[in-house]
C-alpha positions, 0 to 999 in steps of 0.5 A: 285745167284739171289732169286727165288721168286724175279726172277720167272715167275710171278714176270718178267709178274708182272713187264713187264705189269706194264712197257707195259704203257711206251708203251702207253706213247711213242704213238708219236714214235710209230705213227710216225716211222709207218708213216715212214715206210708206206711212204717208202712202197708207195714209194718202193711198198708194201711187196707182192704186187710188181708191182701189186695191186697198187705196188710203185711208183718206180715199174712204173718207172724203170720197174719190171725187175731192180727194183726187182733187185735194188728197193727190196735190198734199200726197205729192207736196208731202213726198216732195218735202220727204226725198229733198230732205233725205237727200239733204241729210243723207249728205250731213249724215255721209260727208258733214260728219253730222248725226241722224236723229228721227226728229231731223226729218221735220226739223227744218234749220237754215243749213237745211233749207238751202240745200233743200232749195239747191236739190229742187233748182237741180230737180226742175233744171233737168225735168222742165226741158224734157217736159217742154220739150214732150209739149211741144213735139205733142203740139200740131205742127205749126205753118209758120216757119217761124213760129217752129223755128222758136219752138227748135231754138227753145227745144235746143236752148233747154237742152244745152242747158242741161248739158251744162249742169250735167257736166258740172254735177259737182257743183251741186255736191259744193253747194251741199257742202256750204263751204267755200268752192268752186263755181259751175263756171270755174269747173266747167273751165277746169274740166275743159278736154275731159268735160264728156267724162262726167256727162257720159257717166251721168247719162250711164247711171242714170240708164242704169238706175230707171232700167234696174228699177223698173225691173224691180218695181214690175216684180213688186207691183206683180206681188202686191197685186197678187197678194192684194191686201193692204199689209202687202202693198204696205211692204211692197211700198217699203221696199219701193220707197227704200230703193228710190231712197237708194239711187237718190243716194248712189248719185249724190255719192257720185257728184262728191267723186267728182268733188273730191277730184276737182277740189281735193282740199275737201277730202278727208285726211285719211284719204289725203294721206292714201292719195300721198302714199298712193302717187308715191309709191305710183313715181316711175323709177327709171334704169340708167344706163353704165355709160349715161351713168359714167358721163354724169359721174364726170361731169359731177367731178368737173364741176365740183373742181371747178367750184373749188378751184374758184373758192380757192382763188378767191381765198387767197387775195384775201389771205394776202390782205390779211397778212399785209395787214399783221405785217403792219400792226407788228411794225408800228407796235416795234416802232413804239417799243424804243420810244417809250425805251428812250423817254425812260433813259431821259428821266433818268438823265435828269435824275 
């Protein structure tokens, strides 16, 4: 279980607007996939303004009836394709220390394709309940109690569900990562007392995202509308394209916050040496009081007598073997002396 101050709300905004500047960092993938996505827009015709107001290239020339059967379904393919692989190079670019290149945004690699495919299962987990949900309220009511209580259940079901993947949004910037980490169980284990945090900023960022853009975009349709040609839909469609691009990054910017605070071994060194140099200067340094002070100088002094006086006791029956044992090697080399002595005397004697 994860620490509450670590892990709390201030804590995840602290470190998901010190990651925003790898937003501003990757400004060229940013720029570029909205160039993108506006060139397909002129090509496909503008979500809104099919067939009209300057509508696509392609609008012209199959004729409204097959391309609003065929045109619409390759526009949303393509689009699809472009947002999840921006969201997956925008994580390489920020957080895998990988360059862009143009050339990127078509080429497909491995890596690519399974952060592409853990965008899309995120993507569907969190619209398919609301658009069951918006089926089934829109349904007539059913006279079988049963019938609607399945319906209440599947509603209910879907929902928790989404709960649960709201409140281990970091598991999708480990899944980007490709590298060892945690999974959703484990960090659901691990935030258990502090779970509301992450769900509680996800459902505010998420408010604050679509309110801000709509306001945006009204203003935008006003002005392309106003000027009411294909070049000024094409810039309006830009800037539109650019700030969707934006609130893709800001959240996965805030799903690497909460990585980084559950798993803090996926930081880089120079925000681990911060985090060190932060907790230390952070250590509460407690006054003590003279007389608490007296007491523990005393009681340091009796232990160390004490600690002395035992290594002195036990020193000296060891001296007292040591000297017994010179004792008797003096003796027996005294005893050896005379002998040798009276076995000289002998042979002279005999001489």
């Amino acid at each position: 279980m994860i620490d509450t101050n670590k892990y709390s709300i201030l804590s995840i905004l602290a470190r998901t607007v010190r990651l925003c500047r790898q937003i501003l960092q990757q400004w060229r993938v940013v720029l570029i996939y909205a160039a993108t996505l506006t060139i397909v827009g002129l090509l496909f015709g503008y979500w809104g303004y099919m067939c009209q107001n300057g509508g696509g290239i392609l609008c012209y020339s199959l004729g409204r009836s097959s391309y609003m059967s065929v045109g619409v379904l390759l526009w949303l393919l393509i689009m699809l394709y472009l947002f999840l692989a921006f969201m997956a190079d925008f994580y390489t670019a920020a957080f895998g220390k990988k360059t862009f290149k143009i050339s990127d945004i078509f080429g497909v690699s491995k890596a690519k394709a399974k952060a592409m495919a853990v965008l899309l299962g995120y993507g569907v987990a969190f619209v398919v309940p609301v658009l069951v949900a918006a089926k089934i309220l829109a349904m007539p009511a059913n006279p079988d109690w049963r019938v609607e209580m399945l319906n209440f259940l599947l509603i209910f079901a879907l929902f928790m569900l989404q709960l649960f993947m709201m409140r281990t949004i970091a598991a999708l910037s480990m899944f980007l990562e490709q590298k060892k980490h945690l999974n959703m169980w484990q960090i659901y284990e691990k935030t258990i007392g502090s779970g509301y945090v992450s769900i509680i900023l996800f459902l505010c960022l998420l408010a604050f995202s679509l309110l801000t853009y709509m306001i945006i975009a009204v203003k935008m349709d006003s002005i392309g509308r106003w000027f009411d040609s294909v070049t000024w839909f094409a810039v309006v469609n830009f800037a539109d394209n650019a700030l969707k691009l934006v609130y893709m990054a800001l959240m996965l910017v805030f799903c690497r916050a909460q990585h980084e605070l559950l798993q803090p071994e996926s930081l880089p060194a120079e925000d681990v040496d911060l985090e060190a140099a932060n907790e230390d200067n952070a250590a509460p340094v407690i006054a003590e009081k003279p007389a608490e002070t007296k007491i523990k100088k005393s009681v340091a002094k009796k232990r160390t007598t004490q600690k002395s006086a035992t290594k002195t006791a036990g020193k000296q029956p060891v001296e007292k073997a040591k000297k017994t044992e010179v004792a008797k090697a003096k003796t027996a080399e005294n005893k050896k002396k005379p002998a040798k002595k009276t076995t000289a005397l002998k042979k002279q004697n005999k001489k």
